[in-house]
N, C-alpha and C positions, 0 to 999 in steps of 0.2 A: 398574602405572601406565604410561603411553604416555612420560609424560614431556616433552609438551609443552605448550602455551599454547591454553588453550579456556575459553570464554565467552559470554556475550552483549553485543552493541552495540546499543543503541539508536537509531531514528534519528527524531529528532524536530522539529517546525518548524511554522509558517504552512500556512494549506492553498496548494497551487499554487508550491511552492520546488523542488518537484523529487523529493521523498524517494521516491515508488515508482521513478519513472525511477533515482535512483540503486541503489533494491535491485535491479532487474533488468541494473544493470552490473557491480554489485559480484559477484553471481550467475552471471553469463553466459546467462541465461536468465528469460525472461515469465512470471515468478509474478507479480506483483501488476501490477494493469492499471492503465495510464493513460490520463488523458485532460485536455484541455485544460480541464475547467472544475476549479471548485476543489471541495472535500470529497469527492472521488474515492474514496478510500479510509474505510471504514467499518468494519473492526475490523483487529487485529492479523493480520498477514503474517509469518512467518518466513522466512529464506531461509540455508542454512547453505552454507558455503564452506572445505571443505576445501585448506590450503596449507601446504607445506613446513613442519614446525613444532609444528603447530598447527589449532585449529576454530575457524573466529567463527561465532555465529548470530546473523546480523544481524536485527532486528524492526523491520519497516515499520510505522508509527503515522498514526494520522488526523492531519490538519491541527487546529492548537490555534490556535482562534477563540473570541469571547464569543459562546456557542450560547445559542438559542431554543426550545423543544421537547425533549421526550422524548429522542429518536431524538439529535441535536445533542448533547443535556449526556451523553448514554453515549458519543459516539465524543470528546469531549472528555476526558472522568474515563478512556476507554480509555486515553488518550496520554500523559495525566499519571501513572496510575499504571503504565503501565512504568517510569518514571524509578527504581521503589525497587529494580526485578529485575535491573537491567542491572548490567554488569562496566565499561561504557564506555558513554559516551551521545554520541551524533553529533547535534551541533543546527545544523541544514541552516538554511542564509539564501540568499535570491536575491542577487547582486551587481548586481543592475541595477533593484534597488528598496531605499526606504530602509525603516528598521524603521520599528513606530507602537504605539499602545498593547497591542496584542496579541502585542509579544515583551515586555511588562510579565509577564503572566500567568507564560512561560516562563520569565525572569529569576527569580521569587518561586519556582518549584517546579525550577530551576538549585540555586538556595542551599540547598534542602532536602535536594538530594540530597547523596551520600556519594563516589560517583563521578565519575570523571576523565570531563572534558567538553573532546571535541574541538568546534572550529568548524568547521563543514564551507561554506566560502562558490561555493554553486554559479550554474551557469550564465557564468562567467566570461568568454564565447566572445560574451558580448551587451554587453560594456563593456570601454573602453579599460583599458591597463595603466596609467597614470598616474591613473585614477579607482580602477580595484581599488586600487593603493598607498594614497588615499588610505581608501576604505574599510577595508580590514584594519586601518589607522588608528584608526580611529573605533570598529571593531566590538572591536580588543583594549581597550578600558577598559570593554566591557560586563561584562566577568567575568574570574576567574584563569583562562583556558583552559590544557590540559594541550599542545596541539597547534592549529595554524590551517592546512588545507590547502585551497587554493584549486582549484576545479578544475571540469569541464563533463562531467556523469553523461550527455548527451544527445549526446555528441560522444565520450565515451568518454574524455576526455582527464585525466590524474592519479589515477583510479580508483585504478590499482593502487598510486601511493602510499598510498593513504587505508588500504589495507589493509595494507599494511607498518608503516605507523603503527600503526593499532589493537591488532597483533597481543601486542606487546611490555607494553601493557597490562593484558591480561587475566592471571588467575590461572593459577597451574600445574596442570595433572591431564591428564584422561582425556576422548577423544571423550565427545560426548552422544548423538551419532550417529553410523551406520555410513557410511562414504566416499561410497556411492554415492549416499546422501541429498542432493536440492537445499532441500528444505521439509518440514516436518509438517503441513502443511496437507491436508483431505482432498480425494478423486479431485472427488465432490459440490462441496464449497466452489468447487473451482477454476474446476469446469463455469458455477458459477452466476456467480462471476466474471465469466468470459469472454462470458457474456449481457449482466451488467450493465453492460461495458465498452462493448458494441456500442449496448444501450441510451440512454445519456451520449452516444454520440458523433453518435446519430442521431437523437435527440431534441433537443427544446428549451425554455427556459424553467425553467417548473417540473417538468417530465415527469420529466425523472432524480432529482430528488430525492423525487419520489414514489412511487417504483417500489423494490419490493425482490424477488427472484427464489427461488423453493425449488424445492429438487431435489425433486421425489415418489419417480424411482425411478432407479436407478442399475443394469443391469444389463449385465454382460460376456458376450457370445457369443462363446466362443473357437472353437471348432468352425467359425464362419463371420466368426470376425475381428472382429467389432462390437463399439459399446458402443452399446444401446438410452435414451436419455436422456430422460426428460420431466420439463418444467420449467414453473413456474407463475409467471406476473411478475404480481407482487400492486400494484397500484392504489388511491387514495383515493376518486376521482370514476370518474362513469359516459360523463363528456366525457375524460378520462384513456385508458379502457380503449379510445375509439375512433379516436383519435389513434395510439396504439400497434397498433391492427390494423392500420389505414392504408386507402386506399378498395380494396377488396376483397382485403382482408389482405395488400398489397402491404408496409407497413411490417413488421409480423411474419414476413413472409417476408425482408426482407431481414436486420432482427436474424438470426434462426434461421440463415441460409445463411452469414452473416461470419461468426457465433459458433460455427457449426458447424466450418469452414475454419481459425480457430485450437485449434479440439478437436483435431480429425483430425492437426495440426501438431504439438500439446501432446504427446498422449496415444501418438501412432505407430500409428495405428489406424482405420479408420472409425467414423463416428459416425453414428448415426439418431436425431433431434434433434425431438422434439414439442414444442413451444411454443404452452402456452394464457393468458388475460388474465384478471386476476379481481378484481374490485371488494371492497375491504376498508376501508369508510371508519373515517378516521383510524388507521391503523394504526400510524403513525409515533408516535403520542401514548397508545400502548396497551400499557402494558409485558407483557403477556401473548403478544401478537402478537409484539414487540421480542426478547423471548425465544425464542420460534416459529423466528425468524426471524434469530437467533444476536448481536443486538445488544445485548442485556445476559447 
């Protein structure tokens, strides 16, 4: 036995509080992508963080909102049932918004759970000190919190308390991973990631939320350094799939060339990045597809 403190942390909240931003601080590295719209995140993200000590595996969760559709209630029931896995559960608040019925939800599956729940109240960097006081106020009669640390994942600033805190919590044993590990997520997932991110950020409207990305094929040429990539962005409409080519495939060229740019970054490696569009209606409401496409 190692003999030190390893577990998992949950990190749970509202869509758009911050929680993927915080796991790529907590991390020091761009596993799970952001972006300014909300429900960004569509299943779980691990992010493991070796420190003096100890292992945390921190797991990034979709935004818990009252969902619509297929697709919505699985990244939903995603979020909620990490709550029974976890060693520690981090329930992430914006400090420059107030709560509303939809930390009702998280409250009700709080009390269910068994484990020690930190308050994590982030973005602190966008509200005076005399309003946070009054909030951590208001937010400690939400629950017996184990811990309240206030802090800005997007400025970097208290991070590494949050982890000093967590650590002391978790149980006694042995890695679950080896040191050099950042994630268990695979090479595939991340790629398609990194698509869907550029996708969300370049897009508008409904477009990002109807778009889900598969890898077809995933091949390493070491011999000449590469990673050959071809990836599929699946679409509901046939006005969808031409918005996303853009007039003379100007928009899929640009996704392809950003998403490429943070491959090449990610992976330390060239990338050769095929990017096609394919009309899949209603996919999102198709559990057969949802599955395909790794959302149930």
């Amino acid at each position: 036995m190692d003999n030190i403190r390893s577990g998992f942390a949950g990190i749970i909240g509202r869509p758009n509080v911050g929680k993927s931003t915080l796991m790529n601080a907590l991390i020091g590295e761009r596993i799970a992508i952001t972006t300014a719209k909300p429900q960004t995140t569509r299943n779980r993200i691990t992010g493991i963080k070796n420190v003096e000590g100890g292992q945390i595996i921190f797991v990034d969760t979709p935004g818990i909102h009252r969902a619509r559709g297929k697709l919505n209630r699985s990244m939903v029931e995603t979020a909620l049932g990490t709550l029974g896995d976890m060693d520690v559960i981090l329930y992430i608040v914006d400090a420059s918004k107030k709560e509303d019925s939809r930390d009702a939800i998280i409250m009700d599956a709080l009390s269910k759970a068994s484990a020690p729940v930190i308050l994590v109240i982030n973005k602190i960097d966008l509200v005076r000190k005399e309003d946070l006081l009054v909030a951590i106020d208001e937010l400690r009669g939400l629950y017996s919190f184990a811990e309240i640390v206030p802090l800005s994942a997007l400025k970097n600033f208290n991070v590494d308390d949050l982890t000093r805190t967590v650590l002391p919590l978790l149980p006694e044993g042995t890695r679950f991973f080896p040191e050099d590990l950042i994630t268990d997520a695979s090479e595939r997932f991340l790629a398609a990631e990194m698509i869907r991110e550029k996708l969300m950020i370049l897009t508008h409207e409904e477009i990002p939320y109807a778009a889900a990305v598969l890898i077809e094929s995933f091949k390493e040429d070491e011999e000449k350094d590469i990673i050959r990539i071809k990836a599929v962005i699946n679409v509901e409409k046939d006005s969808q799939k031409g918005i996303i080519i853009g007039k003379g495939g100007s928009m899929l060229k640009k996704i392809g060339a950003d998403a490429r740019l943070d491959m090449e970054k990610f992976f330390g490696t060239r990338i050769f990045l095929e990017l096609f569009v394919r009309v899949m209606k209603n996919w999102s409401d198709d559990p057969n597809r949802l599955h395909e496409f790794g959302y149930l």
